[in-house]
PDB file of N, CA, C and O in Angstrom:
ATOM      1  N   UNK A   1      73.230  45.833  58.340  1.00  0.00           N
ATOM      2  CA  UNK A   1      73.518  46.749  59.436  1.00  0.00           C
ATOM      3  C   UNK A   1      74.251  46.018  60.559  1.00  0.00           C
ATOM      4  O   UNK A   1      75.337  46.452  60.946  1.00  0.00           O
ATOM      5  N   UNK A   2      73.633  44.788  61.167  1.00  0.00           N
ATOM      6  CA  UNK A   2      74.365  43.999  61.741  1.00  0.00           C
ATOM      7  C   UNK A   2      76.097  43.671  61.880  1.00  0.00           C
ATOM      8  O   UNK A   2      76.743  43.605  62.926  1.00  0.00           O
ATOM      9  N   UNK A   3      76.636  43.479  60.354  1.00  0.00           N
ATOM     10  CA  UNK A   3      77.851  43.472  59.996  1.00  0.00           C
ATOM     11  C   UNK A   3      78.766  44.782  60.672  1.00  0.00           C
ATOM     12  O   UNK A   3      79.775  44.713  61.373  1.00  0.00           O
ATOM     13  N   UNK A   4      78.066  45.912  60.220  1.00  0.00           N
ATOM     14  CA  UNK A   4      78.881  46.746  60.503  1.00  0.00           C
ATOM     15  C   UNK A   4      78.504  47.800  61.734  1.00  0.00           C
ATOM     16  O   UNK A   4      79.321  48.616  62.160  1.00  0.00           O
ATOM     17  N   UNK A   5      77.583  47.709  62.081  1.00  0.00           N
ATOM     18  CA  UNK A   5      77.634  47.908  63.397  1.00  0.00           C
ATOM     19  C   UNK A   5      76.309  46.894  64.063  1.00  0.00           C
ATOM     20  O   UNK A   5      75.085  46.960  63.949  1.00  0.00           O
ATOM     21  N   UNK A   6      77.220  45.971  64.781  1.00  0.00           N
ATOM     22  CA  UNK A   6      76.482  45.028  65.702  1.00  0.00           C
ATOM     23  C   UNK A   6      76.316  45.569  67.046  1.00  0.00           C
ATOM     24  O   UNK A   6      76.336  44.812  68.016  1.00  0.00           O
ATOM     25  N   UNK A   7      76.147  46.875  67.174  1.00  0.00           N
ATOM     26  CA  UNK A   7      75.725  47.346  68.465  1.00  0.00           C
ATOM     27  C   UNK A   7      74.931  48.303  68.407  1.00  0.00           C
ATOM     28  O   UNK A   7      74.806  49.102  67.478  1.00  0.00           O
ATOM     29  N   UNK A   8      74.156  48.248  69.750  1.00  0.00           N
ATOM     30  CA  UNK A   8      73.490  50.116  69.365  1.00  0.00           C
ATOM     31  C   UNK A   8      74.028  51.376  70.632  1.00  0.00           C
ATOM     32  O   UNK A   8      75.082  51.392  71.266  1.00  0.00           O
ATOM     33  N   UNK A   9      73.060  52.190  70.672  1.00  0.00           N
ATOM     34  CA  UNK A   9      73.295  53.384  72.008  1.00  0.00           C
ATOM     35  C   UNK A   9      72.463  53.196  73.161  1.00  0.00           C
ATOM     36  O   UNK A   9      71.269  53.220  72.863  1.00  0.00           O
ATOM     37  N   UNK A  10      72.626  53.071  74.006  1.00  0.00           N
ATOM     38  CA  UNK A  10      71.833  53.596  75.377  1.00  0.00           C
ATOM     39  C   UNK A  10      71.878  54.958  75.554  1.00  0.00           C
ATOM     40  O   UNK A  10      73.014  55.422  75.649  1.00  0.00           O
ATOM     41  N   UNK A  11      71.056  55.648  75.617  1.00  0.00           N
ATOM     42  CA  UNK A  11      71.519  56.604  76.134  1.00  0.00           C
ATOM     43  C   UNK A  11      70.788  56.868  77.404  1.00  0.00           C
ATOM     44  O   UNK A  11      69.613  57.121  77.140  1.00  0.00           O
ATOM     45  N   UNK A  12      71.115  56.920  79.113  1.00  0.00           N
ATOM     46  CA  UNK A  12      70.733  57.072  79.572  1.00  0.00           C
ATOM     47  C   UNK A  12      70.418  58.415  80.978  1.00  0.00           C
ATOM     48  O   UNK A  12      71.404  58.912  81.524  1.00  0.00           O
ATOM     49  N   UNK A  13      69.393  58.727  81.281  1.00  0.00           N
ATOM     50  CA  UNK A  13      69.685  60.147  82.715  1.00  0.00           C
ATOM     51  C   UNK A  13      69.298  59.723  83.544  1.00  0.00           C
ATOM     52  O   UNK A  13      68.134  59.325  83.502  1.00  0.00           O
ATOM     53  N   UNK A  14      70.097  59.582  84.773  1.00  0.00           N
ATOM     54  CA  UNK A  14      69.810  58.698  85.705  1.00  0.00           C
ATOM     55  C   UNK A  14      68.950  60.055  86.815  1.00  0.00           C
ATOM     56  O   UNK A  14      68.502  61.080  86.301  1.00  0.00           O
ATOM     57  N   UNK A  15      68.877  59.821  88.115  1.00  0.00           N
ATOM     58  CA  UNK A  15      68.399  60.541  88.605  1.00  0.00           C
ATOM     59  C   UNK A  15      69.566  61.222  89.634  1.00  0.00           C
ATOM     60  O   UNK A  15      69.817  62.386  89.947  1.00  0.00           O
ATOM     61  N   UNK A  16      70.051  60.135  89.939  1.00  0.00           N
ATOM     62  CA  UNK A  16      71.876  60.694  90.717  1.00  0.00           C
ATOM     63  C   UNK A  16      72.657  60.100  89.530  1.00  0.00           C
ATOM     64  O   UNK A  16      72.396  59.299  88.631  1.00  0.00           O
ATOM     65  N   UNK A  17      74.246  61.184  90.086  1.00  0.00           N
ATOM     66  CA  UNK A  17      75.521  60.739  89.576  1.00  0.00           C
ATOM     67  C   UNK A  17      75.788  59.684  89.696  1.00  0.00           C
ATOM     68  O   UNK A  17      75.733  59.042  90.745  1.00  0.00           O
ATOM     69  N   UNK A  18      76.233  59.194  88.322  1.00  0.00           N
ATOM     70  CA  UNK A  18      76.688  57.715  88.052  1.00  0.00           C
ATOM     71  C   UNK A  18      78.359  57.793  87.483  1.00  0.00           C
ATOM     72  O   UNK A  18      78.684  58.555  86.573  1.00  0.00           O
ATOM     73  N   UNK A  19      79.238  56.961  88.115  1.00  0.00           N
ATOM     74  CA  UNK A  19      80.623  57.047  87.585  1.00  0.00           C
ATOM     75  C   UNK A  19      80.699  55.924  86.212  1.00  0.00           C
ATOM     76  O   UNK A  19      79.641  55.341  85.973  1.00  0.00           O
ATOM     77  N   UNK A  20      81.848  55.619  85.349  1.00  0.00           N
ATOM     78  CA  UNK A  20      82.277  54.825  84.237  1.00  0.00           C
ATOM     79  C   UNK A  20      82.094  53.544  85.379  1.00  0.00           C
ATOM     80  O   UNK A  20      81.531  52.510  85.019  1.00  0.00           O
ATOM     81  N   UNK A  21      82.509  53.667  86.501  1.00  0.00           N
ATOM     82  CA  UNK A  21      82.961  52.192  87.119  1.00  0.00           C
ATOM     83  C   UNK A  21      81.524  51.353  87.018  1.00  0.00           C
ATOM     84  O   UNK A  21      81.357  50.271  86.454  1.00  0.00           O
ATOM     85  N   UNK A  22      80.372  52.283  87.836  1.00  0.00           N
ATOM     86  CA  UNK A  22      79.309  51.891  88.225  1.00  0.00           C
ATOM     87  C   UNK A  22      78.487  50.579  87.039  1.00  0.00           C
ATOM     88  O   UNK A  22      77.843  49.543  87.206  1.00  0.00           O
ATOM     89  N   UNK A  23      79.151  51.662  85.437  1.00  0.00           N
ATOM     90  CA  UNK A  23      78.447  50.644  84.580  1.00  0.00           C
ATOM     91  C   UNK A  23      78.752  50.013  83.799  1.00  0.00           C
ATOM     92  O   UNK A  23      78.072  49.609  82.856  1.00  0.00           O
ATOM     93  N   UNK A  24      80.288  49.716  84.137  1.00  0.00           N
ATOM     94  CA  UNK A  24      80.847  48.897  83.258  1.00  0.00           C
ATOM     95  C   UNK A  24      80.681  47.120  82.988  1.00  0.00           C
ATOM     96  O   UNK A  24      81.410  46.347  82.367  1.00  0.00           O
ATOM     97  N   UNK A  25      79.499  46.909  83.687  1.00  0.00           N
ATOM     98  CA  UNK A  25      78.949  45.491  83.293  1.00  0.00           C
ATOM     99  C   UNK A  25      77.400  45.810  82.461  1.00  0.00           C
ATOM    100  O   UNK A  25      76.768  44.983  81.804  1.00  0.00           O
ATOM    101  N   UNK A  26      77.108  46.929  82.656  1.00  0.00           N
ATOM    102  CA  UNK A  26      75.849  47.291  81.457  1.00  0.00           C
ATOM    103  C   UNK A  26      75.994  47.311  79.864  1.00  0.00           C
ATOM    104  O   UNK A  26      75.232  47.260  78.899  1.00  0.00           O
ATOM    105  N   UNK A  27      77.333  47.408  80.086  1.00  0.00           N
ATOM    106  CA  UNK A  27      77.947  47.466  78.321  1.00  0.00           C
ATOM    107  C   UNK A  27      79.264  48.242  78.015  1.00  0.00           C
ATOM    108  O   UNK A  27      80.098  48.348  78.914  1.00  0.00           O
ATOM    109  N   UNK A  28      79.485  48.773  76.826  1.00  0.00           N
ATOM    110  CA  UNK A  28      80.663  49.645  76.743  1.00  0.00           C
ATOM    111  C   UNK A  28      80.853  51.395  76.379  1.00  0.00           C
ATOM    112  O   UNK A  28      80.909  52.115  75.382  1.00  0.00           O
ATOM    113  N   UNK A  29      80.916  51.543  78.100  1.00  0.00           N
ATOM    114  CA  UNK A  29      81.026  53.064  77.985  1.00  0.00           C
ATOM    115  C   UNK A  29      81.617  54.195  76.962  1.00  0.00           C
ATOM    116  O   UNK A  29      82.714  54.341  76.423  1.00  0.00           O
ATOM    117  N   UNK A  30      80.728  54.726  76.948  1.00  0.00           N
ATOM    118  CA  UNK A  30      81.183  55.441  75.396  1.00  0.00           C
ATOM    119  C   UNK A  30      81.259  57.195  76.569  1.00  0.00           C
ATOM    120  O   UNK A  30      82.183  58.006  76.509  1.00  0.00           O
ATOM    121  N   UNK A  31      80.566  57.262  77.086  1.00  0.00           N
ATOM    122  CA  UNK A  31      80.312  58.925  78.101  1.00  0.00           C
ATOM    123  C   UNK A  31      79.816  58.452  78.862  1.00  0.00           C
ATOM    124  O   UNK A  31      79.168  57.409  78.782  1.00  0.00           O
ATOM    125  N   UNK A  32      80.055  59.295  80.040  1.00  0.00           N
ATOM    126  CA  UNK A  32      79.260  59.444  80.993  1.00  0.00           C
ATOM    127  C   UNK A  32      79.643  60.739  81.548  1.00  0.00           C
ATOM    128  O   UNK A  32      80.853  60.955  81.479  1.00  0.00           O
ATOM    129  N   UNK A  33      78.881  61.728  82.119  1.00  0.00           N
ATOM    130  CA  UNK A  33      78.734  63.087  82.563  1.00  0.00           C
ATOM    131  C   UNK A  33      77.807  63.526  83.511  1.00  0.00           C
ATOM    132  O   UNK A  33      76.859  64.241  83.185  1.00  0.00           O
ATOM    133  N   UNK A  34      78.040  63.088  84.867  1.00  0.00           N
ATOM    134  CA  UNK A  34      77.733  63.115  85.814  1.00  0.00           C
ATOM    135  C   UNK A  34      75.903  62.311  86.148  1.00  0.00           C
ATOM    136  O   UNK A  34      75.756  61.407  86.970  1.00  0.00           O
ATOM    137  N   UNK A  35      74.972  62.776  85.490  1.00  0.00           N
ATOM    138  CA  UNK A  35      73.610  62.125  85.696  1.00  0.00           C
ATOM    139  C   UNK A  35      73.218  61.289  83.817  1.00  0.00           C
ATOM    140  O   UNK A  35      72.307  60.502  83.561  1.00  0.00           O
ATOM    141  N   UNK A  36      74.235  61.825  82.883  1.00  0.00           N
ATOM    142  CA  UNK A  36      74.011  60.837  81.976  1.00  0.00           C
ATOM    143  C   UNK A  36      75.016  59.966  81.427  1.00  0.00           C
ATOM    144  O   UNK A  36      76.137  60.125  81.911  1.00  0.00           O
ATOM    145  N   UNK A  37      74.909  59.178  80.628  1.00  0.00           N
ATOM    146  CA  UNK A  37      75.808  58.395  79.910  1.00  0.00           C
ATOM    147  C   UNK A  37      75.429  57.738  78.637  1.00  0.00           C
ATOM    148  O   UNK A  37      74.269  57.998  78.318  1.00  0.00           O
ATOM    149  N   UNK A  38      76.170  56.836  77.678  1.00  0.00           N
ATOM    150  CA  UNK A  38      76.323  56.754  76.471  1.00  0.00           C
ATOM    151  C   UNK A  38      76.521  55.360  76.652  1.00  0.00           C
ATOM    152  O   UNK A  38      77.471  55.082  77.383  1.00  0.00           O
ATOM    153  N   UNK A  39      75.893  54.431  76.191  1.00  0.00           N
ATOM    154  CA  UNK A  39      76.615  53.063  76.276  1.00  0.00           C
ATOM    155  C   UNK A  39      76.272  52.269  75.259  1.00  0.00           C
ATOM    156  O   UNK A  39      75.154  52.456  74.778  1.00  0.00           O
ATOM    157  N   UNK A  40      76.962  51.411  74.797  1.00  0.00           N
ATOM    158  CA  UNK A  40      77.508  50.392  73.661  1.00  0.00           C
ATOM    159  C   UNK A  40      76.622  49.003  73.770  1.00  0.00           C
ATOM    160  O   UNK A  40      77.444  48.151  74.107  1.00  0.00           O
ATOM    161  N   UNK A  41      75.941  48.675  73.703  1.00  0.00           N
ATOM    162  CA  UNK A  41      75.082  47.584  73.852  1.00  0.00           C
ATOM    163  C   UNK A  41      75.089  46.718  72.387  1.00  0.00           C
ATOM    164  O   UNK A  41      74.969  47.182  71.253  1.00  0.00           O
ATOM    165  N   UNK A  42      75.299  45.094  72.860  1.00  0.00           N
ATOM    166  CA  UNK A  42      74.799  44.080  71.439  1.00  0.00           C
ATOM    167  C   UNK A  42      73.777  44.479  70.859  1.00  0.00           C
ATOM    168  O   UNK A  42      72.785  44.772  71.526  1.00  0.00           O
ATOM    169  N   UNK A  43      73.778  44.566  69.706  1.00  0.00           N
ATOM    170  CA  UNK A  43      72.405  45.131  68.972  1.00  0.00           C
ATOM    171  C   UNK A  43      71.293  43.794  69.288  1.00  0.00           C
ATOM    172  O   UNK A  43      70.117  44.157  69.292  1.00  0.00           O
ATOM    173  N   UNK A  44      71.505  42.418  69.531  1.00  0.00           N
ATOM    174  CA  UNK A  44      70.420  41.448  69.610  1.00  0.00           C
ATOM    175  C   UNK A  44      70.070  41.606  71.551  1.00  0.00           C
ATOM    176  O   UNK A  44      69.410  40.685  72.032  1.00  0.00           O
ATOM    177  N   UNK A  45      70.443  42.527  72.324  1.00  0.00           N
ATOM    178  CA  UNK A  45      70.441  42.502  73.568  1.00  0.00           C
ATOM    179  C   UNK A  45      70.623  43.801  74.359  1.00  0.00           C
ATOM    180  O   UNK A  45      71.183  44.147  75.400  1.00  0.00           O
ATOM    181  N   UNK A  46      69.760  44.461  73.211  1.00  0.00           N
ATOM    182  CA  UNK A  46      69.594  46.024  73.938  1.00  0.00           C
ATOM    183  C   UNK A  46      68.468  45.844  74.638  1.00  0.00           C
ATOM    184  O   UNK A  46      68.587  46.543  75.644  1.00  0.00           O
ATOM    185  N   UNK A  47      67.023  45.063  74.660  1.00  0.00           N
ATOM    186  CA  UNK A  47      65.815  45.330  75.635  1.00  0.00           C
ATOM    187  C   UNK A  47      66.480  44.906  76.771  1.00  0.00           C
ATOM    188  O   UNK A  47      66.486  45.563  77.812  1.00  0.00           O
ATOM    189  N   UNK A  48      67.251  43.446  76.577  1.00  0.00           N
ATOM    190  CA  UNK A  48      68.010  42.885  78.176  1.00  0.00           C
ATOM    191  C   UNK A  48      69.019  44.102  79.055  1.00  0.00           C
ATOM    192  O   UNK A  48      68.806  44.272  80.256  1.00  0.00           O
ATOM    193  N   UNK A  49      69.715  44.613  78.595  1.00  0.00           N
ATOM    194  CA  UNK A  49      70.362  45.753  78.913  1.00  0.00           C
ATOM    195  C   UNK A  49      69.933  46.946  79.406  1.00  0.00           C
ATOM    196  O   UNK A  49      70.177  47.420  80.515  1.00  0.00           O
ATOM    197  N   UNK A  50      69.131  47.514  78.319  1.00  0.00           N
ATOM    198  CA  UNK A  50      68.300  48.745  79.312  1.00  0.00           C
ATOM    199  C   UNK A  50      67.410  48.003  80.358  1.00  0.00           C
ATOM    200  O   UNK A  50      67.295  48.705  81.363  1.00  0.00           O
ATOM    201  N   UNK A  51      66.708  46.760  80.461  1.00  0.00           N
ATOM    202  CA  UNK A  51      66.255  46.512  81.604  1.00  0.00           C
ATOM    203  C   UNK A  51      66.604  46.150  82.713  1.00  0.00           C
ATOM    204  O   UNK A  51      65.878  46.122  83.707  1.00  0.00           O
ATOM    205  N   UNK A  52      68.160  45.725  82.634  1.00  0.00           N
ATOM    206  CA  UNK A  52      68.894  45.446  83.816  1.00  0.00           C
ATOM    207  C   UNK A  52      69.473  46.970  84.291  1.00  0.00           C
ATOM    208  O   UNK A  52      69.681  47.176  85.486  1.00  0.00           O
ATOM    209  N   UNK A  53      69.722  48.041  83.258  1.00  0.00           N
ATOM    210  CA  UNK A  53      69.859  49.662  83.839  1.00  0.00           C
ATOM    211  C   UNK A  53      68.576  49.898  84.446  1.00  0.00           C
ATOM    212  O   UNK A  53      68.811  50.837  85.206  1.00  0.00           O
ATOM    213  N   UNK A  54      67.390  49.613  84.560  1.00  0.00           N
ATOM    214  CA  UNK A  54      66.525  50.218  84.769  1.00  0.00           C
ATOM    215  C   UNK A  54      66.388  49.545  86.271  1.00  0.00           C
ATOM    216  O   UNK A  54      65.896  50.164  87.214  1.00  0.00           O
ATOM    217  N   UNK A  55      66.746  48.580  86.339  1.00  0.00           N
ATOM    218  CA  UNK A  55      66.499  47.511  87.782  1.00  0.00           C
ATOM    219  C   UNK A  55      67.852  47.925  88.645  1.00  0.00           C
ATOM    220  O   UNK A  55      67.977  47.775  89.860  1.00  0.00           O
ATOM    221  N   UNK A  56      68.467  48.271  88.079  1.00  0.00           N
ATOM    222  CA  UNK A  56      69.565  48.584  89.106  1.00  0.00           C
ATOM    223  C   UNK A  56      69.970  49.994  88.908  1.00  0.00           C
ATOM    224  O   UNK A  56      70.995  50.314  89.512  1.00  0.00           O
ATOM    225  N   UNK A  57      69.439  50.835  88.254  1.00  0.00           N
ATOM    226  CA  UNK A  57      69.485  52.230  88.580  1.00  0.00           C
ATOM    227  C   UNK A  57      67.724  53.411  88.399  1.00  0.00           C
ATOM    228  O   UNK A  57      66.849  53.414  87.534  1.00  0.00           O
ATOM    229  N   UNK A  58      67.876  54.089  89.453  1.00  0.00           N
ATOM    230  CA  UNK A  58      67.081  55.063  89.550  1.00  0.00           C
ATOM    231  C   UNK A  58      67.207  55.604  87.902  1.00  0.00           C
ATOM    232  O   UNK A  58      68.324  55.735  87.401  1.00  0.00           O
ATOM    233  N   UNK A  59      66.022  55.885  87.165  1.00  0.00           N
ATOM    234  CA  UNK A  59      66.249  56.598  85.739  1.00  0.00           C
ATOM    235  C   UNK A  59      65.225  57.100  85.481  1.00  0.00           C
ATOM    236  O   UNK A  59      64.064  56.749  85.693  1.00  0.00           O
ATOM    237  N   UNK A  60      65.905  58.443  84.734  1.00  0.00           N
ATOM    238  CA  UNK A  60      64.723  59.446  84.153  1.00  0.00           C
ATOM    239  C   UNK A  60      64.452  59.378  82.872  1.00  0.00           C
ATOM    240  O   UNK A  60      63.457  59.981  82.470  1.00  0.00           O
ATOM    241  N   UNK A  61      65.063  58.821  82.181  1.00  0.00           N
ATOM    242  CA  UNK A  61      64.730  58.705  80.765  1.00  0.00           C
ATOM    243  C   UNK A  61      65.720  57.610  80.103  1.00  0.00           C
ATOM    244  O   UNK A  61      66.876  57.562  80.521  1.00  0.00           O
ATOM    245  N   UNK A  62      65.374  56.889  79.267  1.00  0.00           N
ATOM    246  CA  UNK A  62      66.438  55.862  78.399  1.00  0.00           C
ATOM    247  C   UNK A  62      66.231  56.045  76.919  1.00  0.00           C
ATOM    248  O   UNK A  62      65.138  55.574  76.606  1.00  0.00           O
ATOM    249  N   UNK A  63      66.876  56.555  75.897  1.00  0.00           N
ATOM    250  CA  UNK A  63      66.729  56.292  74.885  1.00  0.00           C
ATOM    251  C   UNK A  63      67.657  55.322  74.022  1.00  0.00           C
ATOM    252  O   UNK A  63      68.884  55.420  73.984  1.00  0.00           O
ATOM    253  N   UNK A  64      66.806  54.252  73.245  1.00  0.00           N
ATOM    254  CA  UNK A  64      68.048  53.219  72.620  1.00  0.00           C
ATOM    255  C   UNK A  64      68.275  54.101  70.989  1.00  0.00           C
ATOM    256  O   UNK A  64      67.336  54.443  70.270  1.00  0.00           O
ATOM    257  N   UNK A  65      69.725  54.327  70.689  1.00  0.00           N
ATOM    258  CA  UNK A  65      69.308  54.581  69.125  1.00  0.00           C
ATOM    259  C   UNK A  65      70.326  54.006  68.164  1.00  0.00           C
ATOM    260  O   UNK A  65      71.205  53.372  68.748  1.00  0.00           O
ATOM    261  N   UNK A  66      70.424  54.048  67.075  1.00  0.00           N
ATOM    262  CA  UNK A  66      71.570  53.972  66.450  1.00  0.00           C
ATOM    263  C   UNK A  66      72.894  54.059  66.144  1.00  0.00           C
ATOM    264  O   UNK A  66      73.187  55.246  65.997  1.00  0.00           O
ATOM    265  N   UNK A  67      73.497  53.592  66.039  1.00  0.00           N
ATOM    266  CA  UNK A  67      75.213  54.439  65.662  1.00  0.00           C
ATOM    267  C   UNK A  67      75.052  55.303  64.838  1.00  0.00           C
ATOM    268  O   UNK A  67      74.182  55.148  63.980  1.00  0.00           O
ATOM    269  N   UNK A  68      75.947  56.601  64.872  1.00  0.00           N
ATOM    270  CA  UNK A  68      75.562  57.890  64.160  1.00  0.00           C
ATOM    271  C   UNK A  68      75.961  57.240  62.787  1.00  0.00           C
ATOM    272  O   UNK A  68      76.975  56.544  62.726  1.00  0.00           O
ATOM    273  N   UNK A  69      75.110  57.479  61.599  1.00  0.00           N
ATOM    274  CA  UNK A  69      75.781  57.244  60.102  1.00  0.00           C
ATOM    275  C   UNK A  69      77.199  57.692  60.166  1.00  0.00           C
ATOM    276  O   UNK A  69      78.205  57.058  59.850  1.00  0.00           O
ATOM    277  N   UNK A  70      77.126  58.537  60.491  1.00  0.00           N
ATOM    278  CA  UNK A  70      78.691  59.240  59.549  1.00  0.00           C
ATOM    279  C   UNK A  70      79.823  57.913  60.652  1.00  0.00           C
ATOM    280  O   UNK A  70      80.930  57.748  60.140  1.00  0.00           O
ATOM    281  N   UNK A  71      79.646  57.290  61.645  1.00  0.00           N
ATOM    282  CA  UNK A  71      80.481  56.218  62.570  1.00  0.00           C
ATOM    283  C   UNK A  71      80.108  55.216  61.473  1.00  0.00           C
ATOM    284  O   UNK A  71      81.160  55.184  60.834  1.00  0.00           O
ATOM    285  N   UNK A  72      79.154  54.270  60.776  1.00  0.00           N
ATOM    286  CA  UNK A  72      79.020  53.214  59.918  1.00  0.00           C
ATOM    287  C   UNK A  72      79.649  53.449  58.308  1.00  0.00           C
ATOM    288  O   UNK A  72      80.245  52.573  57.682  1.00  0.00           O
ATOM    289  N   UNK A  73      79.358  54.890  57.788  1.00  0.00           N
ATOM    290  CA  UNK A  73      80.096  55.108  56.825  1.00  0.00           C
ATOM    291  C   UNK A  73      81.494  55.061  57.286  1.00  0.00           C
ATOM    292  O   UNK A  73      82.077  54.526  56.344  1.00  0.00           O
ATOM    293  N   UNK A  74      82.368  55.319  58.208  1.00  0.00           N
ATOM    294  CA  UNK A  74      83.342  55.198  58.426  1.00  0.00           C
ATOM    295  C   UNK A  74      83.910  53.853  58.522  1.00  0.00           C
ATOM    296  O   UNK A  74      85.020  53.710  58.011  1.00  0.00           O
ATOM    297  N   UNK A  75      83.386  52.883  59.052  1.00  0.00           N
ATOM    298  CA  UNK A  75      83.404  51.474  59.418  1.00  0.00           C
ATOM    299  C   UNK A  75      83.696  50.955  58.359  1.00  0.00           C
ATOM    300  O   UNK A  75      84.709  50.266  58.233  1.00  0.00           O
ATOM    301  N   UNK A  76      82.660  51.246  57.175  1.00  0.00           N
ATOM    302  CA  UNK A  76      82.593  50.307  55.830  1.00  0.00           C
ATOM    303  C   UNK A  76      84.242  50.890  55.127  1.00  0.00           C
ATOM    304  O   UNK A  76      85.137  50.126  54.763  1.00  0.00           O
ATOM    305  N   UNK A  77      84.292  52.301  55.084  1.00  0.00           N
ATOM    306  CA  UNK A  77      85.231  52.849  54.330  1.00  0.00           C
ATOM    307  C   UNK A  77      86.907  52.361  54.895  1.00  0.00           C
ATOM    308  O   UNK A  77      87.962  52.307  54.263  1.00  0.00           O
ATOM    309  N   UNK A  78      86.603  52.062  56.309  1.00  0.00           N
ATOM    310  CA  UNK A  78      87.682  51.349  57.355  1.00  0.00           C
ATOM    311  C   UNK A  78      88.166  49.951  56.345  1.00  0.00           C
ATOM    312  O   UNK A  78      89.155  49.674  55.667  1.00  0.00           O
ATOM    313  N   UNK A  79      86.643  49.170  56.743  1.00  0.00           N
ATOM    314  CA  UNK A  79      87.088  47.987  56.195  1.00  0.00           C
ATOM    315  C   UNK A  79      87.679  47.538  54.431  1.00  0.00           C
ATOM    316  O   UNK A  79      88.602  46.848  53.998  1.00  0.00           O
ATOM    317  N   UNK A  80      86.642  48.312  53.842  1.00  0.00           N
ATOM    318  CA  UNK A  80      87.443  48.398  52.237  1.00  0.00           C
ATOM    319  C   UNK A  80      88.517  49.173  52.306  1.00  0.00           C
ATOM    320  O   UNK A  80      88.680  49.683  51.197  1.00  0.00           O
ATOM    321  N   UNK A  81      89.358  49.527  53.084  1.00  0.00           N
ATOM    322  CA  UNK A  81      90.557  49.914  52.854  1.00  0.00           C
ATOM    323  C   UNK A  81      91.865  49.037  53.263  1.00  0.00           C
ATOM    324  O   UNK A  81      93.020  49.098  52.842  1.00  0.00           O
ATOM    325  N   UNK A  82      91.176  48.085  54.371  1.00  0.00           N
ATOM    326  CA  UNK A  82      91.726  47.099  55.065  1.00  0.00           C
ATOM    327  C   UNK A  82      91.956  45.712  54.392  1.00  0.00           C
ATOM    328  O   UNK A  82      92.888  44.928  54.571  1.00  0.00           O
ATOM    329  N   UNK A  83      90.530  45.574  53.313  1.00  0.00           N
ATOM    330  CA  UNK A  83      90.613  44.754  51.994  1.00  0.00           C
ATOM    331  C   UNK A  83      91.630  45.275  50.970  1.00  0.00           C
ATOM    332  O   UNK A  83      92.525  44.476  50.696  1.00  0.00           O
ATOM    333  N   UNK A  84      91.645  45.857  50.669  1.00  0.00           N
ATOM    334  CA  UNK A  84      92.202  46.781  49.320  1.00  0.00           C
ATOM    335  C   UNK A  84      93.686  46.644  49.687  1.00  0.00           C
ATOM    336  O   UNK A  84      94.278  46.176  48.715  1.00  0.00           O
ATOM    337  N   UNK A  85      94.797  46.953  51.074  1.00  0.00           N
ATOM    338  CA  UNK A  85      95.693  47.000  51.428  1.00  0.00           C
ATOM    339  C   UNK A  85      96.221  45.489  51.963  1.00  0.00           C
ATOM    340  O   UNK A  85      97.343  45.033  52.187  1.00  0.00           O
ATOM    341  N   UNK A  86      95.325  45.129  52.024  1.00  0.00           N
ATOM    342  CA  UNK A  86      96.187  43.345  52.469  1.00  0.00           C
ATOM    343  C   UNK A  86      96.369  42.719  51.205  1.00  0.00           C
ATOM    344  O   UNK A  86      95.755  42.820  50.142  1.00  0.00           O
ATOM    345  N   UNK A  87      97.750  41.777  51.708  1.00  0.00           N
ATOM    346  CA  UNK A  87      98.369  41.088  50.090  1.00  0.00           C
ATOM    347  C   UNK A  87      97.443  40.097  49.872  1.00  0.00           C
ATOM    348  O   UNK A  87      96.642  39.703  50.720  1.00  0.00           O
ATOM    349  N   UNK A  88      97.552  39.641  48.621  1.00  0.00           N
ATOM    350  CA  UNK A  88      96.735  38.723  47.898  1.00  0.00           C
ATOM    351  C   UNK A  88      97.259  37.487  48.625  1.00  0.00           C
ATOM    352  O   UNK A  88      96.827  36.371  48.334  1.00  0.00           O
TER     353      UNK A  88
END
């Protein structure tokens, strides 16, 4: 899992509006929509991450989860195609 996706989700609801700018040292913005957002975190450094969101923002809920399957099936099918098409 690591290989192909070495990251996971934050997903977080803050209690006020949060902009892309605000959290672009928390990780890599995937959404944000006014009190929530979506973020890209190292998969070995998601507890460090949501706990530095949690210390520097007001929050109502955090959930960490997975990359959606159908994004990792895509990844793998990415890369064996990327094998398959480069010259010997």
């Amino acid at each position: 899992m690591e290989r192909v996706a070495p990251y996971k989700l934050l997903h977080v609801i803050f209690r006020q509006s949060v902009s892309p700018e605000q959290l672009l040292t928390f990780g890599e913005v995937e959404s944000v929509d006014e009190i929530e957002a979506t973020l890209r975190v190292p998969r070995g450094r998601t507890s460090e991450y949501a706990a530095r969101l949690l210390a520097a923002f007001q929050v109502d809920d955090v959930t960490i989860q997975e990359p959606p399957v159908e994004a990792i099936i895509s990844q793998i099918f990415q890369e064996q195609a990327a094998l398959t098409a480069a010259p010997a």
